[in-house]
C-alpha positions in Angstrom: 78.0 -20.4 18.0 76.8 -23.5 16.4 72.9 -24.0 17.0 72.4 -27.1 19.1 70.4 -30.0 17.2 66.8 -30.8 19.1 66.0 -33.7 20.6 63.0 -35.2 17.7 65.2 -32.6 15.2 64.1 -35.2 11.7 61.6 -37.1 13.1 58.2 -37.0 11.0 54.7 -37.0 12.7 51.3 -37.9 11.7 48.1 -36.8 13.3 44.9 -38.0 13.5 43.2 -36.2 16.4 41.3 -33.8 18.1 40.9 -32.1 21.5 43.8 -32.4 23.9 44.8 -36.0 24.4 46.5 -36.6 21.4 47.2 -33.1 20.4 49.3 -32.5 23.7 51.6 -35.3 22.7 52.2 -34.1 18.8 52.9 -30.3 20.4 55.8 -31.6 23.0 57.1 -33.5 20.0 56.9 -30.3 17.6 58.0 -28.4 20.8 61.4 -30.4 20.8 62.1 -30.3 16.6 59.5 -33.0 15.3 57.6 -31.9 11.8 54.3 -32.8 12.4 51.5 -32.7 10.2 48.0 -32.7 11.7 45.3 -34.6 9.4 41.9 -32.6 9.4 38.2 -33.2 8.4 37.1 -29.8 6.9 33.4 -31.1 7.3 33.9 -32.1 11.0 36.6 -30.1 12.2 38.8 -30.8 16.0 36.0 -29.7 18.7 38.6 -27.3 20.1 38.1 -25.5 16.7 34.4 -24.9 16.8 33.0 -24.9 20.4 35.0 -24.7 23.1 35.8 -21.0 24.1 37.5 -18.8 25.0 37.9 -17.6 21.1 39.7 -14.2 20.5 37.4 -11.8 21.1 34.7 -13.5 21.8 34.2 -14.4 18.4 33.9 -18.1 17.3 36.1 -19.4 14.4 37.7 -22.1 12.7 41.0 -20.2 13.4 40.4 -18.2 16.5 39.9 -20.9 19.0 42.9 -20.3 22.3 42.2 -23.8 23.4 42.9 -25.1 20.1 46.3 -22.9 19.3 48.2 -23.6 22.8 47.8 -27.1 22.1 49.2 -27.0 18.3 51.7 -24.6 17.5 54.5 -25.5 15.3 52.1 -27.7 13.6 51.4 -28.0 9.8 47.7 -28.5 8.9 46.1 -30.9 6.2 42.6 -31.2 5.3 41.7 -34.5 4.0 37.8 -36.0 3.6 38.5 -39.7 5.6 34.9 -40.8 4.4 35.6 -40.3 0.8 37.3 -43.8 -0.8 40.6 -41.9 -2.4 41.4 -40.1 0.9 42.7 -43.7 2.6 45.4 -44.5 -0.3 47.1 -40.5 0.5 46.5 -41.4 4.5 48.9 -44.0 3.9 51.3 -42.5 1.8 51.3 -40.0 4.3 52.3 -42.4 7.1 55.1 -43.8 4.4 56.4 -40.8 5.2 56.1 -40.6 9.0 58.0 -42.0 11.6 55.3 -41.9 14.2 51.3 -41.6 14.0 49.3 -40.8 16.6 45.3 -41.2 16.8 42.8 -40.8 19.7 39.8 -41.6 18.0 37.6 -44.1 19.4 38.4 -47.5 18.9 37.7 -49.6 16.2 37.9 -46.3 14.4 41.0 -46.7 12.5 40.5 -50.6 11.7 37.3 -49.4 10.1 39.5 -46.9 7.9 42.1 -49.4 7.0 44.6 -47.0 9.4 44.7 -49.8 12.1 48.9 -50.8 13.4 49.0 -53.9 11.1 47.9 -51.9 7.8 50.2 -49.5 8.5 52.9 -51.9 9.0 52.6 -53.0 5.5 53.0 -49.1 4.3 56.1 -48.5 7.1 57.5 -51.6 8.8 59.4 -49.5 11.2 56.6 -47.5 12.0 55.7 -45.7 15.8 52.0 -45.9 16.2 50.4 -44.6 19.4 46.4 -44.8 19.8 45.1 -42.8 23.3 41.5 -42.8 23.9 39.6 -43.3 27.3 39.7 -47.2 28.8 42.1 -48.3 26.2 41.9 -50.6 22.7 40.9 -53.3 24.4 38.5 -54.9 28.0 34.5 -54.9 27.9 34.3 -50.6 28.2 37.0 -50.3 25.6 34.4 -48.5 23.0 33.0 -46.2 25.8 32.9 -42.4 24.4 33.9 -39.7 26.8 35.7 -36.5 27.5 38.3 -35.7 30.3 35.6 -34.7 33.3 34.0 -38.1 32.4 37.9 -39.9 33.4 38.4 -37.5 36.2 35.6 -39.2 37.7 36.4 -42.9 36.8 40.3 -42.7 38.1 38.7 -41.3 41.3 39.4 -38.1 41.6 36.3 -36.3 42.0 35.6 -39.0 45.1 38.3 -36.8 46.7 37.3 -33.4 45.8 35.3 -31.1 47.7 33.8 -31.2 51.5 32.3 -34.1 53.5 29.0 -32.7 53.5 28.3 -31.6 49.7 28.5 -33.0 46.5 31.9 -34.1 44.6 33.0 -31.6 42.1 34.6 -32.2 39.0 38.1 -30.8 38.5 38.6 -27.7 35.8 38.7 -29.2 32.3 40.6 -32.5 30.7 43.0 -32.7 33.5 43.5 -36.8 33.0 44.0 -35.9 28.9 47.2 -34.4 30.2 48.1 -36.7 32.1 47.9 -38.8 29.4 49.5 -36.4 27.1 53.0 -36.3 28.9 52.6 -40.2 29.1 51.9 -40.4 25.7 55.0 -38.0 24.8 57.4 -40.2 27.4 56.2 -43.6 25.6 57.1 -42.6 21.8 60.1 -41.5 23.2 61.0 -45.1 24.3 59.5 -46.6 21.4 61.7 -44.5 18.8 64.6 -45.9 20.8 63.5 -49.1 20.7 63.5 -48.7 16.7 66.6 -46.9 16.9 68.1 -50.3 18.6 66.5 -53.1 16.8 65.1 -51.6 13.9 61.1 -52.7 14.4 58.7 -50.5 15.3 56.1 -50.7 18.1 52.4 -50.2 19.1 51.4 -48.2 21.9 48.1 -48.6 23.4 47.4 -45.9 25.6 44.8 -46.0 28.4 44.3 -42.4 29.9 41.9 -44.1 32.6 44.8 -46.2 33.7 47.4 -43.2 33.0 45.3 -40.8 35.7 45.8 -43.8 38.3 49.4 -43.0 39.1 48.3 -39.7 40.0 46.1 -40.9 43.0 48.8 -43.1 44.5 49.0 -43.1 48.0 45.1 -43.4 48.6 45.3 -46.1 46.4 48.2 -48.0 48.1 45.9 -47.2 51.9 43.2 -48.7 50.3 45.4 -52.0 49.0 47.3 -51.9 52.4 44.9 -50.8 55.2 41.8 -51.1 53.4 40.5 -47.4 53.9 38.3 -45.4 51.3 39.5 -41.6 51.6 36.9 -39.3 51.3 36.2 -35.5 50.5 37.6 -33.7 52.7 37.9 -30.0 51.9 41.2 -28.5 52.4 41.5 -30.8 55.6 45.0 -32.8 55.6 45.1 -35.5 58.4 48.7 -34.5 59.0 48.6 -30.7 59.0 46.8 -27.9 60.7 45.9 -25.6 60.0 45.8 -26.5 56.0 43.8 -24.0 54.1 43.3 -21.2 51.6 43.1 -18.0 53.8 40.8 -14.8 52.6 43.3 -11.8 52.2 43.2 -8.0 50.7 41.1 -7.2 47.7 38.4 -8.5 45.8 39.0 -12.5 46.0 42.6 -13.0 47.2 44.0 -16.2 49.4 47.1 -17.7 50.5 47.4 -21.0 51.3 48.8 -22.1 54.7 50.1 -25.2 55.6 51.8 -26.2 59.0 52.8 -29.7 59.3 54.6 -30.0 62.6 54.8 -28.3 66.1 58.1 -26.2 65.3 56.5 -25.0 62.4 53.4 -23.7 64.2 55.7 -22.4 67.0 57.0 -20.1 64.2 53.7 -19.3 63.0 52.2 -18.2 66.2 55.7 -16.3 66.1 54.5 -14.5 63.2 51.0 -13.7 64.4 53.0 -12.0 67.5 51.9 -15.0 69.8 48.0 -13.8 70.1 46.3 -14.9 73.3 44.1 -17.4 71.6 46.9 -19.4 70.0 47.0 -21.4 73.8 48.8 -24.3 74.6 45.9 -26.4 73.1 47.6 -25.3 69.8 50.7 -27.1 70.9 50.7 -30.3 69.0 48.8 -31.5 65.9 46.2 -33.4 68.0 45.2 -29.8 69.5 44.9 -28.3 66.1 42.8 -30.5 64.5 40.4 -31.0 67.3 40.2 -27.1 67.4 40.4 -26.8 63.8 37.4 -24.7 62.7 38.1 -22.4 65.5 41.6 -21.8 64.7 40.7 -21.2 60.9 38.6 -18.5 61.9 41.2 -16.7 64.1 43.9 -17.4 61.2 41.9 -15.8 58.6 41.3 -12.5 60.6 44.7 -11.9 60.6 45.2 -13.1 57.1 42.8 -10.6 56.2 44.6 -7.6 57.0 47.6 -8.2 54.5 48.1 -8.6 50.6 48.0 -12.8 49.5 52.1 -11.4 48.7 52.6 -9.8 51.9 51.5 -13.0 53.9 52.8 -15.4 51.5 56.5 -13.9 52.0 56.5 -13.2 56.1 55.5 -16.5 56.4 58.4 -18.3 53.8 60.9 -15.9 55.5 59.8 -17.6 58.9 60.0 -21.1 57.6 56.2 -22.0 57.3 54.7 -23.5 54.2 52.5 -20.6 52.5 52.0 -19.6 48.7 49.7 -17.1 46.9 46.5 -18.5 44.9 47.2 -17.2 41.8 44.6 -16.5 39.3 45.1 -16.4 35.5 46.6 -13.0 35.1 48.9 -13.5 37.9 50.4 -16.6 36.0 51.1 -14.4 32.7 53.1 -11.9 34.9 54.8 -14.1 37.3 58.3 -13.1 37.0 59.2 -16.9 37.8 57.3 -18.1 34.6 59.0 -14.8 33.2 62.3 -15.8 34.0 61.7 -19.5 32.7 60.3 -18.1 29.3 57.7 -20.2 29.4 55.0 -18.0 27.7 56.3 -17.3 23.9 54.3 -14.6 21.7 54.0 -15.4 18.4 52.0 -13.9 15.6 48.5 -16.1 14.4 46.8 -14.6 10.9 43.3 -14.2 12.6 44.2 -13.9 16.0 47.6 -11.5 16.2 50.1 -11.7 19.1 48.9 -14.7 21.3 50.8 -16.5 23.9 51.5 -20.3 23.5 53.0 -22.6 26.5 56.5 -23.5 25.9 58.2 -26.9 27.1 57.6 -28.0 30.7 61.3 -28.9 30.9 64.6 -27.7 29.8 67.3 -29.9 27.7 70.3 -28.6 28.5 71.7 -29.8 25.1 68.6 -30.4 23.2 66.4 -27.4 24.1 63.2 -26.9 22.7 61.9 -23.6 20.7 58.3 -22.4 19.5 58.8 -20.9 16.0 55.5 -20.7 14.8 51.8 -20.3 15.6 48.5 -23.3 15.3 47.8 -23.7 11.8 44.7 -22.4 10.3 42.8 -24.9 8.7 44.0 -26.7 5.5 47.0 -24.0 6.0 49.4 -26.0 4.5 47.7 -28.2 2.1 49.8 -27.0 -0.9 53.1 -27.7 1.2 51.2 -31.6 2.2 50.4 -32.6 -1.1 53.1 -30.9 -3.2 56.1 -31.1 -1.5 56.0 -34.3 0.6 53.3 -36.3 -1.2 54.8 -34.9 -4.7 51.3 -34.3 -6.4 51.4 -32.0 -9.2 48.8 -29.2 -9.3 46.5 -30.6 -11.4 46.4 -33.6 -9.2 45.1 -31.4 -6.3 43.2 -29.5 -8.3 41.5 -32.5 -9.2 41.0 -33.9 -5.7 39.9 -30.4 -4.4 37.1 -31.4 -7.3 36.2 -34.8 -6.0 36.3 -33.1 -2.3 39.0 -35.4 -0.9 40.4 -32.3 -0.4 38.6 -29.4 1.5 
């Protein structure tokens, strides 16, 4: 059976990033048949390499970072010294080579370098650039630093988060860098088009403030339409009750339970075998919620006295909205996400079998395919510089010398 040809299948990549942000967007790409070659400071390596857990057994390294290899595999990895004044001239004939170059440093960064859009131009014409970084390239808090928590907060969404009466809290980790990250994947796609149509390349200026916007919609449009400021409001919905996560068996289990009109709670109180405190005042949505503490309590004594599964399906067989809280080990053996393939085990030199994420989305006749795992360090330095830069081995030897190369 002939092998079906991926969707970025001869399309060369160019990195120069670290963290998530950009990295997400050169792994979908490498995900879906792009060869993309990660540029890496050996004297400041990506942040994801040295400090931020978890790393394979609890041992830090350059090359045992998890957060660093689900967000790279399929990558090649080339060290070059940015600060030293030879490393610019083989930045460039590196993005000769590329189609598309993506950077989320902070900006101003690569116009200091020389590796701003309209020097590149003059190396590739046609060239696909994409910068990502916080507020964007250009407006008075363009050159702000920050990290993901720090643009959860800005697009709003810690406003939202938590209960009336306590502090906002911060959602789990760079959640607005991959936001940005599928955005970011989505907008090369359009510009390679573009290039395929008209033969010019494009610019992409990124915001990931602006990006995590979208995601907060419709209190945005009742704000412009009604002028209302939402709040936090725990699990609270204003158009379903009960709307919770409900204590079950074992050591930290929930289901989450969400009625949203009278028939549905009809079948609820169905399930609970119509107990004497579900009254008529539990009739109709304006009952619930004015009893809504109440009924939370009486909802999670029964909740209590079945497995988060056991609940989860009575209640979907009866046609009310419920779903287990999964926690992290749940998600690697969920026969769904089994059944999707979308964990792939592959083989890392320091770290052994480890699991990396595959696509989010299936191509029927494009589909995507990890083959191998993040790069170590500098990994591939001998394929970078030899085989697509054509340097002969003295030549590297000699800018291993002059430290270009680490």
């Amino acid at each position: 059976m002939e092998s079906k040809k991926q969707a970025f299948a001869g399309i060369h990549v160019v990195e120069f990033t670290g963290f998530a942000a950009g990295p997400v967007v050169g792994k979908h790409m490498a995900d879906h048949g792009a060869e993309v070659v990660r540029v890496e400071s050996a004297t400041r390596p990506d942040g994801f390499r040295t400090h931020y857990p978890p790393f394979k057994d609890d041992v830090p390294g350059l090359n045992r970072s998890g957060c660093f290899a689900i967000f790279n595999n399929d990558k090649y990895s080339m060290t070059l010294n940015l600060r030293h004044s030879k490393s610019i001239e083989l930045a460039k004939r590196m993005v000769a080579w590329a189609d598309v170059v993506i950077e989320n440093f902070t900006p101003g960064t690569m116009k200091k370098l020389g590796l701003d859009y309209d020097s590149l131009c003059q190396v590739k014409p046609d060239v696909v650039m994409l910068s990502t970084c916080n507020q964007g390239q250009t407006g008075p808090h363009a050159s702000h630093p920050g990290f993901g928590s720090h643009l959860s907060s800005l697009s709003g969404f810690t406003n939202l988060i938590g209960y009336p009466d306590r502090p906002p809290a911060i959602l789990y980790g760079p959640y607005i860098d991959f936001i940005g990250g599928g955005y970011g994947m989505i907008a090369v796609a359009a510009a390679l088009d573009y290039r395929r149509r008209t033969g010019k390349g494009l610019y992409i200026d990124l915001a990931q403030y602006e990006a995590g916007l979208n995601f907060i919609a419709p209190v945005l449009l009742d704000y412009a339409l009604n002028g209302r400021v939402h709040q936090r409001q725990g699990n609270r919905s204003p158009s379903a009750a009960p709307h919770g996560a409900y204590p079950c068996q074992g050591e930290d289990r929930w289901c989450t339970i969400s009625v949203h009109d009278d028939e549905e709670w009809t079948r609820l109180r169905t399930v609970l075998g119509n107990p004497e405190w579900a009254d008529s005042r539990y009739d109709t949505l304006l009952g619930r919620k004015d009893s809504e503490e109440e009924l939370d309590r009486h909802l999670a004594e029964w909740t209590r006295g079945y497995s988060a599964h056991a609940v989860m399906e009575v209640l979907q067989a009866a046609g009310v909205h419920a779903a287990v809280v999964n926690d992290m080990a749940d998600l690697f053996s969920d026969k769904q996400l089994e059944h999707r393939c979308t964990w792939c085990e592959l083989e890392h030199p320091e770290m052994g079998q480890h699991h990396y994420e595959a696509a989010p989305f299936t191509l029927s006749e494009t589909p995507s395919e990890l083959k191998r795992p993040a790069p170590c360090l500098g990994e591939h330095n001998d394929y970078v510089y030899r085989e697509i830069l054509g340097l002969s081995p003295d030549e590297c030897e000699r800018l291993a010398e002059e430290e270009v190369i680490r």
